[in-house]
N, CA, C and O atoms as a GROMACS GRO file, in nm:
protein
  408
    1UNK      N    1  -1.040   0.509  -1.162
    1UNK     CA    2  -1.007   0.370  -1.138
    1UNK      C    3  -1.114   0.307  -1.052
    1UNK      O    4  -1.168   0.372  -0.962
    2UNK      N    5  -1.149   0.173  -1.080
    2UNK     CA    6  -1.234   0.159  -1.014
    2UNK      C    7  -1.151   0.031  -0.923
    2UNK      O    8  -1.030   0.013  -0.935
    3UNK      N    9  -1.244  -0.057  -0.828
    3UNK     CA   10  -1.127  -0.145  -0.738
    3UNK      C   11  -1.234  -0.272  -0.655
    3UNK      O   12  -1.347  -0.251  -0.610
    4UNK      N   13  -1.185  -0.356  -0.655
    4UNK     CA   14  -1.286  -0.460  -0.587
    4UNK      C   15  -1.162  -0.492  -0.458
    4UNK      O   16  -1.040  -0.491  -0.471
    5UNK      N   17  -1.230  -0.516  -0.352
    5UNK     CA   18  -1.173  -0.592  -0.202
    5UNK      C   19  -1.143  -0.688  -0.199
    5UNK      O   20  -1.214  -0.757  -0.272
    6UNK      N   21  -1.072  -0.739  -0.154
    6UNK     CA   22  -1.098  -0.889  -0.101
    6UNK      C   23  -1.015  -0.922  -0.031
    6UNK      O   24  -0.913  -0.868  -0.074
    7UNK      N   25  -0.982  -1.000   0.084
    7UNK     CA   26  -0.895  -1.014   0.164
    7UNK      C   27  -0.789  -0.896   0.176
    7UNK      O   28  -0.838  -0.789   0.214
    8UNK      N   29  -0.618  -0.896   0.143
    8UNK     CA   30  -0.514  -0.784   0.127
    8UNK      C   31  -0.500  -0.741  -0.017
    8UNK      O   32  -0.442  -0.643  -0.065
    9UNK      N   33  -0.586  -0.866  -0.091
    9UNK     CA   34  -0.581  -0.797  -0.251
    9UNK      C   35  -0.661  -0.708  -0.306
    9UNK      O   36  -0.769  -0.688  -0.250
   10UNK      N   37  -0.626  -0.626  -0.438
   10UNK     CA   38  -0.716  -0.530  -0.464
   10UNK      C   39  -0.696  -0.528  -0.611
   10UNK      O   40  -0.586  -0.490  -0.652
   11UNK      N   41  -0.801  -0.567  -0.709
   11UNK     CA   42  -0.789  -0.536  -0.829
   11UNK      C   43  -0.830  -0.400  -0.876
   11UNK      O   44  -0.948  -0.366  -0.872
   12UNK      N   45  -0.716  -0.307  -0.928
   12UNK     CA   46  -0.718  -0.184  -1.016
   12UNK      C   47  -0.772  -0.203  -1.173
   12UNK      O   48  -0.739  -0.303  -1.237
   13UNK      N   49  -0.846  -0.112  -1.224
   13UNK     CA   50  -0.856  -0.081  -1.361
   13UNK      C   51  -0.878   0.042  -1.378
   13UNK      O   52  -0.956   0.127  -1.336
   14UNK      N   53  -0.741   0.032  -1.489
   14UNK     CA   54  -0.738   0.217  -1.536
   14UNK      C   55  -0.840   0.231  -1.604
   14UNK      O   56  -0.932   0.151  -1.622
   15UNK      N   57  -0.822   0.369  -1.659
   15UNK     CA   58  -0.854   0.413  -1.752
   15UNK      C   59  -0.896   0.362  -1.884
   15UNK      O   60  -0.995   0.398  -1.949
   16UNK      N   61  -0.823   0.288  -1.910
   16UNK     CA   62  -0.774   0.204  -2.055
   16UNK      C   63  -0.807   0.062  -2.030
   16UNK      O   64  -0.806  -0.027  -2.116
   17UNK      N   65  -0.839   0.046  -1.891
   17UNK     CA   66  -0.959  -0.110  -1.904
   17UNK      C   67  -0.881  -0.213  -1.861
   17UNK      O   68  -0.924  -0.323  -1.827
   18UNK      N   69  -0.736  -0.172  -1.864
   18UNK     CA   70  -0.625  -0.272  -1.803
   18UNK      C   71  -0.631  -0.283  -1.661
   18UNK      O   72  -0.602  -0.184  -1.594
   19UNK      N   73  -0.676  -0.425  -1.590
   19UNK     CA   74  -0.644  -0.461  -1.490
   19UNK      C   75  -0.549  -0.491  -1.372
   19UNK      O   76  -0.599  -0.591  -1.321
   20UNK      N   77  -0.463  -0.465  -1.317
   20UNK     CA   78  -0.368  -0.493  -1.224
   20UNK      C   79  -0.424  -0.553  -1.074
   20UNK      O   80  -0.526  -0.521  -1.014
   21UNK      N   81  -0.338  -0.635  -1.045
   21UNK     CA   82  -0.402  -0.725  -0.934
   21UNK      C   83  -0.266  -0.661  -0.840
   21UNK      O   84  -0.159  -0.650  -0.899
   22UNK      N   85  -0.276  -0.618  -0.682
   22UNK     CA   86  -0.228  -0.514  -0.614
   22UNK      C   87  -0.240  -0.584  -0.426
   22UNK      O   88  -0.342  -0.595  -0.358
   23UNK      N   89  -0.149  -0.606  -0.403
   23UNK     CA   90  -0.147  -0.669  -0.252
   23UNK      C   91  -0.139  -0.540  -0.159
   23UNK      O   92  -0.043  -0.464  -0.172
   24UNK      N   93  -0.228  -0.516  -0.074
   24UNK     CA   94  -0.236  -0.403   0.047
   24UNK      C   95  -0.161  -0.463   0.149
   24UNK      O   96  -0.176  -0.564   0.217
   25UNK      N   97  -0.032  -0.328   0.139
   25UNK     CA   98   0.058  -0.335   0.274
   25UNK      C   99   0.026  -0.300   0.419
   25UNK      O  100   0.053  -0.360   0.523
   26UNK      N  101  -0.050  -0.168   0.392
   26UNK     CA  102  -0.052  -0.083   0.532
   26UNK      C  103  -0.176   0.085   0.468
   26UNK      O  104  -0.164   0.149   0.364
   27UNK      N  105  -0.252   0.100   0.550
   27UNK     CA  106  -0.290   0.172   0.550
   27UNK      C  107  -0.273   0.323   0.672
   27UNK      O  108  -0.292   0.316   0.793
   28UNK      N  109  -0.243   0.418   0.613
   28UNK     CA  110  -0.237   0.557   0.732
   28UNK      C  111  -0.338   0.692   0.717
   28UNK      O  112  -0.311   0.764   0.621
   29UNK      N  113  -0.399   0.713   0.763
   29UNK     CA  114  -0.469   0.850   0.764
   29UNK      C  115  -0.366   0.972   0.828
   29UNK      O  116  -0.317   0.970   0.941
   30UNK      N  117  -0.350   1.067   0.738
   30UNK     CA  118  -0.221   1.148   0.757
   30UNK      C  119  -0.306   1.296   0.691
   30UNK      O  120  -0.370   1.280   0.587
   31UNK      N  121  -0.301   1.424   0.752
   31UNK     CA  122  -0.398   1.556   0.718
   31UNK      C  123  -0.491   1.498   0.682
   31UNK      O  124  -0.509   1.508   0.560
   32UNK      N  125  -0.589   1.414   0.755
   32UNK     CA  126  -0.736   1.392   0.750
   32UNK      C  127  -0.736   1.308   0.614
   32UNK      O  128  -0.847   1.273   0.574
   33UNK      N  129  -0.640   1.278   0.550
   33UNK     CA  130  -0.668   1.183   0.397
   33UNK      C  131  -0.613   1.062   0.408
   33UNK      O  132  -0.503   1.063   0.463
   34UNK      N  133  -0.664   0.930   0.364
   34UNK     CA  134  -0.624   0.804   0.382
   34UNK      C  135  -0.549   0.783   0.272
   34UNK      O  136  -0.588   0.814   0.159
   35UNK      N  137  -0.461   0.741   0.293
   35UNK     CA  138  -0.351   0.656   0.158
   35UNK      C  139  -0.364   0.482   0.225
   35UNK      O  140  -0.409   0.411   0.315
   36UNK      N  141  -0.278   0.489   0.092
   36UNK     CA  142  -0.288   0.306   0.149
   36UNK      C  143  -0.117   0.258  -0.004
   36UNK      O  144  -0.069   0.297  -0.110
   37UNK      N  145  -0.107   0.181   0.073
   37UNK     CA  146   0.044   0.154   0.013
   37UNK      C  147   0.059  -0.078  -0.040
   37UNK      O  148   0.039  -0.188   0.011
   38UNK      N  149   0.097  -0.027  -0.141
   38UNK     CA  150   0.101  -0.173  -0.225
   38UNK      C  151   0.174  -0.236  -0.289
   38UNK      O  152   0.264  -0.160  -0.323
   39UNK      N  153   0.191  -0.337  -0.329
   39UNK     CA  154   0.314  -0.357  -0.416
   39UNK      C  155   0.237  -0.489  -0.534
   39UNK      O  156   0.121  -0.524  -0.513
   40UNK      N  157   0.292  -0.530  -0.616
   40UNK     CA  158   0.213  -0.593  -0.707
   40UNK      C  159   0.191  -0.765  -0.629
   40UNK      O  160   0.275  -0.821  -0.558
   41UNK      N  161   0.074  -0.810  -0.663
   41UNK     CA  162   0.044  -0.935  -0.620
   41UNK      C  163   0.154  -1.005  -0.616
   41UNK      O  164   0.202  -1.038  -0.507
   42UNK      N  165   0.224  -1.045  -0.758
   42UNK     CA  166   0.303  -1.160  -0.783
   42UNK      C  167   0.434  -1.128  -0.705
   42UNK      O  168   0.496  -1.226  -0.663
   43UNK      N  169   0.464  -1.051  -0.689
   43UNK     CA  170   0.590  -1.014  -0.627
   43UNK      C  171   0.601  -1.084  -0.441
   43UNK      O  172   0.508  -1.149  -0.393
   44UNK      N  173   0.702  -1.060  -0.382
   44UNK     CA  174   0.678  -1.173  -0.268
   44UNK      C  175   0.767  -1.046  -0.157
   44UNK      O  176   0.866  -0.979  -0.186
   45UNK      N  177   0.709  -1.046  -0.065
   45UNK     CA  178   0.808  -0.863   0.053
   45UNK      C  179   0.920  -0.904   0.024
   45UNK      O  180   0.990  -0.805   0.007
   46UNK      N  181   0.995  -1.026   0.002
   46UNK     CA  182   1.124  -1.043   0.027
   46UNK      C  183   1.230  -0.971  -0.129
   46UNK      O  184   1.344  -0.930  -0.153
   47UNK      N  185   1.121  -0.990  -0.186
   47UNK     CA  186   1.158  -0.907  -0.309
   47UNK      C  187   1.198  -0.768  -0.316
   47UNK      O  188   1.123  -0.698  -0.247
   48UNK      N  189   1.318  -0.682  -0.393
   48UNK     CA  190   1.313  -0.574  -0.399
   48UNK      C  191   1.192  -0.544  -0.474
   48UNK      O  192   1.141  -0.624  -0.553
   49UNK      N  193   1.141  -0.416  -0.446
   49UNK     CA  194   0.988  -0.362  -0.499
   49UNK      C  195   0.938  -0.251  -0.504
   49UNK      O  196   0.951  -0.188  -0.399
   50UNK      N  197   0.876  -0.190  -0.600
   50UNK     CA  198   0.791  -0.052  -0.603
   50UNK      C  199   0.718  -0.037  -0.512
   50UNK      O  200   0.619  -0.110  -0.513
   51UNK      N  201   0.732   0.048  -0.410
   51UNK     CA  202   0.600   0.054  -0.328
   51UNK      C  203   0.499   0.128  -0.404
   51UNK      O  204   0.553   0.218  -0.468
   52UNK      N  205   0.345   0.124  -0.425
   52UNK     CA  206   0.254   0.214  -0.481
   52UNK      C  207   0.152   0.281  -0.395
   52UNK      O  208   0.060   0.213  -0.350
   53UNK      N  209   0.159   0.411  -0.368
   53UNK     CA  210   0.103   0.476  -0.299
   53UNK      C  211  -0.011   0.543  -0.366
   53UNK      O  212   0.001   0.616  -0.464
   54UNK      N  213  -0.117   0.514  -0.310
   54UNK     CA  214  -0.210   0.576  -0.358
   54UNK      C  215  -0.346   0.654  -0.220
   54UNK      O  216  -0.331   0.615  -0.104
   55UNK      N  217  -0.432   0.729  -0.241
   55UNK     CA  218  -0.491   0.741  -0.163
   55UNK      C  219  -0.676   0.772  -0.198
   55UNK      O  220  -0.723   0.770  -0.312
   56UNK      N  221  -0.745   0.794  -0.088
   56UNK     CA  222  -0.852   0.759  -0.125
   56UNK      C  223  -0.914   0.925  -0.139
   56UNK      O  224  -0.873   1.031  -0.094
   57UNK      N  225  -1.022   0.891  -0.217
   57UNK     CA  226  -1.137   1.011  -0.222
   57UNK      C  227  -1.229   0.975  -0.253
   57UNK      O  228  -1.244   0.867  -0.310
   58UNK      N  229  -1.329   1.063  -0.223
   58UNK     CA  230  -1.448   1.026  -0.285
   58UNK      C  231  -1.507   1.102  -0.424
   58UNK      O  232  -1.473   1.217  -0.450
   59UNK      N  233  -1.591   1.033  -0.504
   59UNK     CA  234  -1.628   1.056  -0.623
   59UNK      C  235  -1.797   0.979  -0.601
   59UNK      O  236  -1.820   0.866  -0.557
   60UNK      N  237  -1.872   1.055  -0.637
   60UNK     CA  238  -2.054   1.007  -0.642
   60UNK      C  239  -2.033   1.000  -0.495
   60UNK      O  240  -2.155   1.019  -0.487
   61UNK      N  241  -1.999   0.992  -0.385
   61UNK     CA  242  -2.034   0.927  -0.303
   61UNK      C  243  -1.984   0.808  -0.227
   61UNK      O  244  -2.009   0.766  -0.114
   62UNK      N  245  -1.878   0.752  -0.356
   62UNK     CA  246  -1.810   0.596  -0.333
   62UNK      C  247  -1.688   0.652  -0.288
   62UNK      O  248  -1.654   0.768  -0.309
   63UNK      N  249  -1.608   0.549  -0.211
   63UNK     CA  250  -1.463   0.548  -0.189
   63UNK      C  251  -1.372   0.507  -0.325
   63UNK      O  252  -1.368   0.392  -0.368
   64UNK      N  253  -1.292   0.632  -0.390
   64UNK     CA  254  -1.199   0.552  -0.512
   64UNK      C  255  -1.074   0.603  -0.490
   64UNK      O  256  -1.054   0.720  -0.456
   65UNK      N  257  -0.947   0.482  -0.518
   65UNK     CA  258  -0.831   0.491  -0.486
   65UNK      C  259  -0.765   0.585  -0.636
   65UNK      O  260  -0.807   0.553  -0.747
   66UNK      N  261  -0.675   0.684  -0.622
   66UNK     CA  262  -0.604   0.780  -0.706
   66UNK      C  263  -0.476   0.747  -0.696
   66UNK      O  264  -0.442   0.665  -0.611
   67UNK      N  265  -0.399   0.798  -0.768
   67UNK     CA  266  -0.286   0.812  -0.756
   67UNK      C  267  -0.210   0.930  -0.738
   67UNK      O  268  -0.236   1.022  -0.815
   68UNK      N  269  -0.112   0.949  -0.645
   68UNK     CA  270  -0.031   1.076  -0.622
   68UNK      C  271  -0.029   1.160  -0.722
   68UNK      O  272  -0.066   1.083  -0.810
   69UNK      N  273  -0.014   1.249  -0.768
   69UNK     CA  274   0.058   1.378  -0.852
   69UNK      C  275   0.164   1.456  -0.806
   69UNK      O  276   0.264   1.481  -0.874
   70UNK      N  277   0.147   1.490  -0.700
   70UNK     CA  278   0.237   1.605  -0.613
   70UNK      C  279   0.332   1.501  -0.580
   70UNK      O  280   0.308   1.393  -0.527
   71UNK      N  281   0.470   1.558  -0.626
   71UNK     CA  282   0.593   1.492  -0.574
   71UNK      C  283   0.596   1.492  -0.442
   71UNK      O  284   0.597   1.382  -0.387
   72UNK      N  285   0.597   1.610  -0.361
   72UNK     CA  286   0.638   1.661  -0.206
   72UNK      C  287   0.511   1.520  -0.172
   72UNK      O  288   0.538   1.412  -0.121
   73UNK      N  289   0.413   1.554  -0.205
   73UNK     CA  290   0.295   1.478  -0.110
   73UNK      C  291   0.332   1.260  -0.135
   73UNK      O  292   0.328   1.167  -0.054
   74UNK      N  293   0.358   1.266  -0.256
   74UNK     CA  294   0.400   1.107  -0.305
   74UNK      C  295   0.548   1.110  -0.212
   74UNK      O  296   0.546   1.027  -0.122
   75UNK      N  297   0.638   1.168  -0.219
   75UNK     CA  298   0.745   1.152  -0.152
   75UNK      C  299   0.767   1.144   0.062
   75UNK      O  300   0.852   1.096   0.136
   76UNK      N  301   0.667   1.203   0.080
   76UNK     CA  302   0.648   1.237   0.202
   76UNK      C  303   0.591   1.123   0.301
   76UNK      O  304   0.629   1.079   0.409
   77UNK      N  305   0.479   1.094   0.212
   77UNK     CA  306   0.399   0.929   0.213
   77UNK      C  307   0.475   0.840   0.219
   77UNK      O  308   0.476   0.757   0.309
   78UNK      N  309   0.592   0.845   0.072
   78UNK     CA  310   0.675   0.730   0.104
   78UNK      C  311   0.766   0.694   0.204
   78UNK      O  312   0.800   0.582   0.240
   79UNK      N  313   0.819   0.856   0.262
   79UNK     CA  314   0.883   0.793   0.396
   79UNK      C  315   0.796   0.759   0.485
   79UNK      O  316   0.839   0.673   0.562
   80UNK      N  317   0.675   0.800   0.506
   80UNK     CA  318   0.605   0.722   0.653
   80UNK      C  319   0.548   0.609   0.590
   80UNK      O  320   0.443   0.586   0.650
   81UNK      N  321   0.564   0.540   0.513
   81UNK     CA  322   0.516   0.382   0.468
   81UNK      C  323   0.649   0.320   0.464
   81UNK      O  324   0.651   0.202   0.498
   82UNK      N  325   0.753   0.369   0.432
   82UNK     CA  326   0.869   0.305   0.437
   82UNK      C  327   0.898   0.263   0.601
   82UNK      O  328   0.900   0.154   0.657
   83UNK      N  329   0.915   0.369   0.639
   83UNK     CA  330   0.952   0.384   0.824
   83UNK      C  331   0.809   0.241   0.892
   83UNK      O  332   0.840   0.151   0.969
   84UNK      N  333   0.700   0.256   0.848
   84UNK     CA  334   0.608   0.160   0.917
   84UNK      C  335   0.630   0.033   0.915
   84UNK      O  336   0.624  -0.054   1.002
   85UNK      N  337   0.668   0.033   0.761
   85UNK     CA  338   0.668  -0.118   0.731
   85UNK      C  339   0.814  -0.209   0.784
   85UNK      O  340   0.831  -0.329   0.809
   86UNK      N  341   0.933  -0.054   0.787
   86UNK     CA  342   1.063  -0.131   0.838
   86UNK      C  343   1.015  -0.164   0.984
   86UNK      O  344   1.052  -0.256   1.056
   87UNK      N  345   0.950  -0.094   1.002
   87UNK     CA  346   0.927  -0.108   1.200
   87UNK      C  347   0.853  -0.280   1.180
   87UNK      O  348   0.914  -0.382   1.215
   88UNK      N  349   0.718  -0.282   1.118
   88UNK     CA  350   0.694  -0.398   1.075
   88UNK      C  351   0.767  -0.528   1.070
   88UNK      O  352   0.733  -0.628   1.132
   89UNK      N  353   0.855  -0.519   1.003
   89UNK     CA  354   0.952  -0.618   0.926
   89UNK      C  355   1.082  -0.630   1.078
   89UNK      O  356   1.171  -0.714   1.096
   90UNK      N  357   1.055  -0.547   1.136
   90UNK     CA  358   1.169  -0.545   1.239
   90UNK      C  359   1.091  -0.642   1.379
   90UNK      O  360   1.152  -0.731   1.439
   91UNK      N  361   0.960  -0.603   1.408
   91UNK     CA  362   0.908  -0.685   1.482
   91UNK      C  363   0.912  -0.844   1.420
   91UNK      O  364   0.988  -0.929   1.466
   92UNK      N  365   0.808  -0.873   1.296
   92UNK     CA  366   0.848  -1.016   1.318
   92UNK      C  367   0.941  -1.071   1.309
   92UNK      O  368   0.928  -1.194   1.316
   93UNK      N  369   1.051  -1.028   1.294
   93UNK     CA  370   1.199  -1.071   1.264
   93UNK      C  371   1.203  -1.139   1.431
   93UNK      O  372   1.221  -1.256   1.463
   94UNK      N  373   1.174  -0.991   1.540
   94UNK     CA  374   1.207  -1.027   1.658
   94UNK      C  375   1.114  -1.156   1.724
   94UNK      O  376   1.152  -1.232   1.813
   95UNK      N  377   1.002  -1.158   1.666
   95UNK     CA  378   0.901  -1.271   1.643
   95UNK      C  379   0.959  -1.415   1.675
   95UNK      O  380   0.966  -1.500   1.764
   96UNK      N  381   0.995  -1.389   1.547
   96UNK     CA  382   1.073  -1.486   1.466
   96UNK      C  383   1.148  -1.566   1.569
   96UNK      O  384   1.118  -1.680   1.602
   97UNK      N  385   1.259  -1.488   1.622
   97UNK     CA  386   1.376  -1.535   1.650
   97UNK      C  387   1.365  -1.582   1.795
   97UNK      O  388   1.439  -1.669   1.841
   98UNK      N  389   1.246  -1.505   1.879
   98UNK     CA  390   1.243  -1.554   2.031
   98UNK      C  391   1.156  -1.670   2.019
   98UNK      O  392   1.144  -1.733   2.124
   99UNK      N  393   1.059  -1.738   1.869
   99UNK     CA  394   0.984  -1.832   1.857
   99UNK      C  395   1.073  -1.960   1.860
   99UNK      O  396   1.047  -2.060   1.927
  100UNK      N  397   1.191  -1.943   1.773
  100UNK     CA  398   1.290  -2.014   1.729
  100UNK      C  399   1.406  -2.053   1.813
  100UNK      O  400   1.488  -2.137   1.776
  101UNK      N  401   1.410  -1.979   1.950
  101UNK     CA  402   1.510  -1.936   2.087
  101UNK      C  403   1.620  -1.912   2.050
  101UNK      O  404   1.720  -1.976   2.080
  102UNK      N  405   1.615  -1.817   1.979
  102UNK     CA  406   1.768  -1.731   1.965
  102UNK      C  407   1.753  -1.611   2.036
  102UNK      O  408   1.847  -1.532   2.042
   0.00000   0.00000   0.00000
């Protein structure tokens, strides 16, 4: 897959040349390997949603994003991206509400 930057977005293309456009949630380095966790552009957090976990390696030299295989390792990821992002979502809430004086 190859992947272009840009701001929190990230365009994917498989294999098969199909593009997906991919919003970056949160990134963690966890046993020395970086993942990084996403959900599709169009979709909005407030939405129920796939999280997509993927992580990085290198290939030639470049940084390229993969996708899980190993259940234990995709499943394991997903609780510490789940747990971050609720912690996340729990601060600006509290944000939120002392901005607003409740």
């Amino acid at each position: 897959m190859s992947e272009e930057y840009g701001n929190d977005y990230v365009v994917l293309t498989d294999e098969n040349g199909v593009e997906v456009e991919l919003e970056h949630l949160d990134t963690v380095e966890y046993n020395d390997t970086i993942y990084m966790a996403f959900i599709p552009a169009e979709m909005k957090l407030e939405e129920s949603y796939e999280l997509i976990i993927m992580k990085v390696e290198k290939e030639d030299g470049e940084d390229i994003l993969v996708t899980l295989d190993d259940e234990d390792e995709l499943d394991e990821m997903f609780q510490i991206f789940s747990e971050r992002l609720e912690e996340t979502f729990e601060d600006e809430e509290e944000k939120e509400a002392k901005k607003e004086g409740y």
